[in-house]
Every structure is written in structure tokens, then in C-alpha cells.
N, C-alpha and C positions, 0 to 999 in steps of 0.2 A: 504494500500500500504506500502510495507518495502523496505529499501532499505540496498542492502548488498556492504554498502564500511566502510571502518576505517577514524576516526576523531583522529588527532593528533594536538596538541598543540605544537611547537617551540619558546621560548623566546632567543631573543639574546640582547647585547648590540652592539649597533652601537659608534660612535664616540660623538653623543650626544646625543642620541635617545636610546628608549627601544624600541626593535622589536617584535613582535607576528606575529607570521603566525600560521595559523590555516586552516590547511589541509583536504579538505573533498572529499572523490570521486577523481575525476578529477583533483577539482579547490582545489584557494588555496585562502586565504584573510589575506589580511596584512595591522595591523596598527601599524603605530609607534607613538609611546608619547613620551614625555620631562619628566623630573624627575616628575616632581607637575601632572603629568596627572597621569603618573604609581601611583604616590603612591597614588592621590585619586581615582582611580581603583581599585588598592589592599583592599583600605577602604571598599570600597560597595563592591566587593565582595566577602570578609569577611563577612559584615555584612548581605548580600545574603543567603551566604551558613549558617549561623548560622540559619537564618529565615526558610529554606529550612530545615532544620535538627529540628529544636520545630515543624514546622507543621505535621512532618513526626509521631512525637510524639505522637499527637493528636490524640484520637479516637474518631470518631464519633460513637455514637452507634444508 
């Protein structure tokens, strides 16, 4: 099964808050984090996509 719609990512700053909304299809999903949330977010998924990027590396033969 595929589905044909666009995934967009929107980050904003709010008044205390960092915003994401994340657009898919129809719907939309939003969280917002405090400063110490965002930036241990940005950690791991940093450290994610690093991990996602050597496995990709890897060949199995």
C-alpha cells in the first residue's frame, strides 16, 4: 500500500516554546518543547541520523 501525500516539517519559536508541526496528508501533529527538551532532541537526532548514515554504509555481502 503507498500513499500519495507530502510530509512537511514547520519549526517555529513561540514565546517560550519551540514549535514542530509536522504535516502529513490531511493531518497535522504538533509538539512543542522548552529549551532542554529541543536541545536534547536535536542530540539524538543527531546522533540518529549519524547511526542511520554508518548503517547505510555497511554491506552485507
Amino acid at each position: 500500500m503507498t500513499y500519495d501525500f507530502e510530509r512537511k516539517i514547520d519549526v517555529e519559536i513561540e514565546r517560550t516554546r519551540i514549535r514542530l508541526t509536522i504535516f502529513h496528508g490531511e493531518d497535522e501533529e504538533v509538539i512543542k518543547l522548552n529549551l532542554e527538551e529541543a536541545e536534547e532532541f536535536a542530540e539524538k537526532l543527531e546522533q540518529t541520523i549519524q547511526d542511520y548514515s554508518q548503517r547505510k554504509q555497511i554491506r552485507i555481502d
